[in-house]
N, C-alpha and C positions, 0 to 999 in steps of 0.2 A: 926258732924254726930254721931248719937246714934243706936247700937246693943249687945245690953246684952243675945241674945238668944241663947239655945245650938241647936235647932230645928226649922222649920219650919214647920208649919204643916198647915195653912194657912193664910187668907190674911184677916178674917176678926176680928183677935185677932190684927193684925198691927195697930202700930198709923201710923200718915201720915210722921214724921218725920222716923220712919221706915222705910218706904217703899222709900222714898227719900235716904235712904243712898243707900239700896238696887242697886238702879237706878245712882246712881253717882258712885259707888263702879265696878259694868257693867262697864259703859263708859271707867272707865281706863281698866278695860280687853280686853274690846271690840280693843282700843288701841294697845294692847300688839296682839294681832291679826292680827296685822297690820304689824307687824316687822319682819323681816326675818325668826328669832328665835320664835316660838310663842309661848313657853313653859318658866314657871316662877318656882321656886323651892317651895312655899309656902304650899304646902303639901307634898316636899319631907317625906318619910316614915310614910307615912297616910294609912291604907287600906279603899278604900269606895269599897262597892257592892250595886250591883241593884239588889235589890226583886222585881222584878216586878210578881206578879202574876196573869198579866192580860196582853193582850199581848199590846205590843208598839210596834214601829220604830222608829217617831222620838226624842220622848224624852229620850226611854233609849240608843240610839247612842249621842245626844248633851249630856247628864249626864256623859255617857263614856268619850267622848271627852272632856268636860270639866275639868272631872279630871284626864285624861291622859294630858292638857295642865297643870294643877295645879302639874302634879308629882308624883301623886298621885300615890299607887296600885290600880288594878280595877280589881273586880271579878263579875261575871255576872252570875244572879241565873235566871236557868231552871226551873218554877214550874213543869212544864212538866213530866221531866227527876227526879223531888227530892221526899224526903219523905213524902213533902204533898200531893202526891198521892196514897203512904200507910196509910197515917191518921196521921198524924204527923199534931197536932197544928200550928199555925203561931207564939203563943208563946214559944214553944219551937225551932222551926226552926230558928226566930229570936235569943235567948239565944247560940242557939248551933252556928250562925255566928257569935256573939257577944265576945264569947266565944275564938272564932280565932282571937280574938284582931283587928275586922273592930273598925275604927275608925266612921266613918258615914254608917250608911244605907238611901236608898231610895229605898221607896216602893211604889208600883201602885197595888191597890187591887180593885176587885169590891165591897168591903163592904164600906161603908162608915165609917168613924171614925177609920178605921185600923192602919194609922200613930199616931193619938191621943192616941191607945192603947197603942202600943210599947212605945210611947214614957212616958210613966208611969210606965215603970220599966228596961227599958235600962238606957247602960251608955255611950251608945256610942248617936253621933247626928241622928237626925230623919228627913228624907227631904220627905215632901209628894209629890209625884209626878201623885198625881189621885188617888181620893178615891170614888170611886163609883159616884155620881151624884151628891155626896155633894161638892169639892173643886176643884183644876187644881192650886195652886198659884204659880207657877214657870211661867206657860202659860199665865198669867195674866200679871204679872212681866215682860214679855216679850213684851207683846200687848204693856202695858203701856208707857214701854222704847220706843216704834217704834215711836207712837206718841210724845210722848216728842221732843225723837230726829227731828221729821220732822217737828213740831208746834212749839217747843220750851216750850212750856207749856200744860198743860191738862185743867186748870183753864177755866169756859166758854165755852168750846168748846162740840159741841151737838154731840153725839155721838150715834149710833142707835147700837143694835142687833138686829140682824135679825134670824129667823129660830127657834131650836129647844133649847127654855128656858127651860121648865121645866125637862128637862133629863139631862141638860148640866151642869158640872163640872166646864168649861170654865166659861159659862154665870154667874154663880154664885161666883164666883171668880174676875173677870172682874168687874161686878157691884161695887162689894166692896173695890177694887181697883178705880177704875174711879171717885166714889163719895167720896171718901176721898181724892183726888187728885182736886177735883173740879168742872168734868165734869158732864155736862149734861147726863143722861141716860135714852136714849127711848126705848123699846122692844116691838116687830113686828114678826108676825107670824099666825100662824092658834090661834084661842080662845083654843083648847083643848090643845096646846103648851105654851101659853103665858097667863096663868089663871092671872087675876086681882090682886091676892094675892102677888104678887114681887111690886105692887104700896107702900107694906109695907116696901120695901127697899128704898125706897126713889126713883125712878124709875117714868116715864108717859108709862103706857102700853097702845098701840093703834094697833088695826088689820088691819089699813088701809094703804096700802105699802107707797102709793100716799103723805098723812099726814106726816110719820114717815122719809119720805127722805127728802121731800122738805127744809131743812133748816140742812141738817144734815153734821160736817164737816168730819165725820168717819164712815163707813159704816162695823159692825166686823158680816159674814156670820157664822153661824154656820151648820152642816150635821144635817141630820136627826139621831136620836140617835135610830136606828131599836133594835141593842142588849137591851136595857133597857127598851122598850116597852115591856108590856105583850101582848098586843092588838094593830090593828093599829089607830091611832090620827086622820086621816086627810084621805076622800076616796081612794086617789094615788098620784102617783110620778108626774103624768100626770098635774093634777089637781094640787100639788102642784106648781108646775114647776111656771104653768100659773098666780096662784094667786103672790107668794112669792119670785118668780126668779129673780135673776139680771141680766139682759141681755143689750145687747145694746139698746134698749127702754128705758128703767127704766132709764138707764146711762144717756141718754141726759136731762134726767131732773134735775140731782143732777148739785153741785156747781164744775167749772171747777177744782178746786186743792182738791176734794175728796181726803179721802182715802179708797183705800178698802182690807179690812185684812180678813182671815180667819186662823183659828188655825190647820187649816186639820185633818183628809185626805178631800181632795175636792173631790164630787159627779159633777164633770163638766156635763150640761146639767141637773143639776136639782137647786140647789141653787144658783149657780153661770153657768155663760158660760162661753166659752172657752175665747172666744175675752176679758168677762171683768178679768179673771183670770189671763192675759197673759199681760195686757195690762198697759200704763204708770202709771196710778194711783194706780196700785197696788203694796202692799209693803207686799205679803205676801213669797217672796223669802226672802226679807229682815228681817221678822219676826223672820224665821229659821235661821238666820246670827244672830240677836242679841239674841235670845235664850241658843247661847252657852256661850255670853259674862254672860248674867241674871246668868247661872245654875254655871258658876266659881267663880262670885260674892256669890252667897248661897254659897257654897260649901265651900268657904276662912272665910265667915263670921260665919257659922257654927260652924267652929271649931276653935275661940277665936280668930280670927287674929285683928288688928289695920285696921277698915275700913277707915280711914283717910291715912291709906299705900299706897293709888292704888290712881294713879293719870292719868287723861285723857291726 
């Protein structure tokens, strides 16, 4: 297993041997989850904080938890409540935690490139946890693991998104995960969502729901991305619903051992239904269970540990 990295800041600088430690390194935490004790010492007297400057739930609670199971110190920044709302830079804001001897920071900003920043004149480790519309690769890391774990491999296997590409941090992430991993990747949606231009990613982008499921073994919903729109894409919710929905129709067309994921928050009743939300083939409760195994594997890898230590 190979990681020389002090940061993560996404997934498309990752070779595939990377990303495979990443994903084996998981498993054994996933593991240790399991045990009565689910708490390991590996970052005994570590401090990680979450910048998020953008609001979360459930990333900055599995990040918390993740390093609350690693041992870790966890402090939890308010943009809200701090001095970047007197004007206070983010590179100073960063210097001035850094400065309190955090070990790791992880950041969610809505600029893109904001973990790239930091991590150009920090010294602590940089975990990007969303950066505007450019990356997600903790969430990705995660998707990837779910599959693995229920396929056994990703290699071959067609793999659709669906929804809102061109906003999405996820979607772009995801791809580049998927396709260094070996999978197939289709993308489906309205045209103003799903421009032609990710066919550059190695990618089949088709607007036809009907096309893009029929053969598909993964089905990964994404929301409409309203905050990041200046304008609206697509006439309505209504309208959407009808074209791009997953509902029990649609369902009965796809392959009986689907899977269907989404990264949340779910729009139930508009990109997905309740019924398929809820139902067997879905493993997006499961996604959030291996999320926090993905974000303790970053987190131990981050900061110099032996990825070959954590055994499934």
């Amino acid at each position: 297993m190979t990681w020389n990295r002090r940061h993560l800041l996404d997934i498309e600088s990752l070779s595939t041997e990377e990303l495979l430690t990443v994903l084996d390194t998981a498993r054994g935490f996933k593991a240790v989850g399991n045990r009565a004790i689910k708490t390991v010492p590996a970052l005994r007297g570590k401090t990680v904080i979450n910048l998020f400057v953008e609001p979360s739930t459930r990333t900055r609670i599995s990040f918390e938890l993740a390093a609350q199971r690693l041992t870790a110190d966890v402090i939890n920044f308010s943009a809200d409540t701090s001095s970047l709302k007197k004007g206070e830079t983010l590179r100073d804001t960063a210097r001035n935690l850094e400065a309190m001897n955090a070990d790791i920071i992880i950041i969610r900003h809505s600029a893109a490139g904001a973990p790239h920043f930091l991590a150009r004149f920090l010294q602590a480790s940089v975990v990007n946890a969303g950066d505007g519309a450019h990356e997600h690769p903790t969430q990705a890391l995660l998707d990837v693991f779910t599959i693995r774990e229920k396929r056994g491999k990703l290699d071959g296997l067609k793999v659709v998104i669906m929804g809102d590409i061109l906003f999405s941090r996820v979607a772009r992430s995801n791809i580049w995960a998927l396709r260094k991993l070996g999978a197939e990747v289709t993308l489906c949606g309205p045209p103003t969502l799903v421009p032609k231009v990710f066919e550059k990613l190695g990618c089949r982008v088709t607007w036809d729901v009907q096309e893009a499921l029929r053969d598909a073994d993964v089905v990964n919903l994404l929301r409409i991305q309203h905050e990041r729109q200046r304008q609206s894409m697509f006439p309505g919710i209504g309208e959407y619903r009808a074209q791009f929905g997953l509902d029990r129709a649609r369902m009965r067309g796809l392959k009986p051992d689907v899977l269907i994921m989404h990264p949340g928050p779910i729009n139930r009743g508009v990109e997905i239904d309740a019924d398929t939300a809820d139902g067997d083939r879905s493993v997006i409760l499961e996604q959030v269970t291996n999320g926090l195994a993905v974000r303790m594997a970053v987190l131990y890898l981050v900061t110099g540990n032996d990825p070959g230590f954590v055994r499934g």
